[in-house]
N, C-alpha and C positions, 0 to 999 in steps of 0.2 A: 504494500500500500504506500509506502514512504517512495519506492521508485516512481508510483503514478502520482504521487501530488507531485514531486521534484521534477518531473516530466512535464507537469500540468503549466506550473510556476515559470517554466523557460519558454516553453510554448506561448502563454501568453506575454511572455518579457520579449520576447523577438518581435513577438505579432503587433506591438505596441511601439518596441522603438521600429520595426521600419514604417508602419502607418507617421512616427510623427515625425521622422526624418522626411521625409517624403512630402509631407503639407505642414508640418512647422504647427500641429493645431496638436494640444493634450487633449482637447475632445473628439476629437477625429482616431486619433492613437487609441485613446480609451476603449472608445467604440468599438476600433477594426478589433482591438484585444480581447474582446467580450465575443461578439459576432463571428468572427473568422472562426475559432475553436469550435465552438457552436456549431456552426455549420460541416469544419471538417468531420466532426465528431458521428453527425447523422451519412455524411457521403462515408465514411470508414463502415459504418453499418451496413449501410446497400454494396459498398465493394466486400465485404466478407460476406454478405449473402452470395453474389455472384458470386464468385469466388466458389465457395463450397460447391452450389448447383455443377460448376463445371469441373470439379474434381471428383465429381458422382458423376459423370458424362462419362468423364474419362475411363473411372473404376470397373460403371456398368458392363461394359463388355467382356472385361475379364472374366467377372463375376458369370457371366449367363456362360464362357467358354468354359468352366472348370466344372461345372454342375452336371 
């Protein structure tokens, strides 16, 4: 658990300083630092769904050849 808040904490420390290098704005930074994670967090979800389905594509055949 301690590696995923220290994960969490850098994730959003990047995600903030390049938003405010970038527009010079701390509420723009803030912002993208909240949101960005947010969002990659739900596409991480839908890419390990895929992900799985198509390693069950891949498995299926074996499976139906050995039986």
């Amino acid at each position: 658990m301690l590696k995923t808040a220290t994960f969490a904490v850098m994730h959003f420390s990047i995600a903030f300083a390049v938003a405010y290098l970038l527009t010079g704005s701390v509420m723009i930074g803030g912002l993208v630092a909240i949101v960005e994670p947010a969002v990659n967090t739900v596409g991480y979800f839908f890419h390990e769904k895929l992900w799985r389905r198509l390693e069950q594509r891949k498995s299926a055949p074996a499976l139906l050849t050995t039986a």
